[in-house]
C-alpha positions, 0 to 999 in steps of 0.5 A: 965179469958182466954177471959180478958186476950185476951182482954188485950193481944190484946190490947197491941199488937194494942197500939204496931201496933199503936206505929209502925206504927204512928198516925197522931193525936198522942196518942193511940185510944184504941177502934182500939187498942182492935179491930186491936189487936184481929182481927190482933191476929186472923188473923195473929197469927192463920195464921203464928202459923198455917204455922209455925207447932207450932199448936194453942200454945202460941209461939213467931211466934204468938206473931209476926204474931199477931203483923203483923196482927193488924199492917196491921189492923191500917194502913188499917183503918187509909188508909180508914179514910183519903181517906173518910175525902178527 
């Protein structure tokens, strides 16, 4: 049950990233959605809990830098895309 619920968790955290950071063809690709989720979660949530002092709980500088994490994710990815399609 804890690993669906980190598939969903970051999920909506990478549909959030996409929200935040747009799309040119608009809609939300969920296939980045899950894997900008859970790398950015990672990443970024382990990094700031972790500089925080919260330790491995579920706290909001988590939830924030898991946000951080998969925003920095999608915007790399869609970087990558256009410079490879040019």
């Amino acid at each position: 049950m804890l690993i669906i619920g980190l598939i969903l968790f970051g999920m909506l955290i990478g549909a959030g990233a996409q929200l935040i950071v747009g799309k040119p063809e608009g809609g939300i690709n969920w296939s980045l959605a899950i894997v900008a989720g859970l790398v950015g979660s990672f990443v970024g949530g382990l990094l700031i809990s972790l500089i925080a002092g919260d330790g491995l709980d579920f706290r909001p500088s988590g939830i924030i830098g898991s946000l951080v994490g998969a925003i920095l994710v999608t915007a790399g990815w869609l970087w990558y895309k256009k410079r490879s399609a040019a």
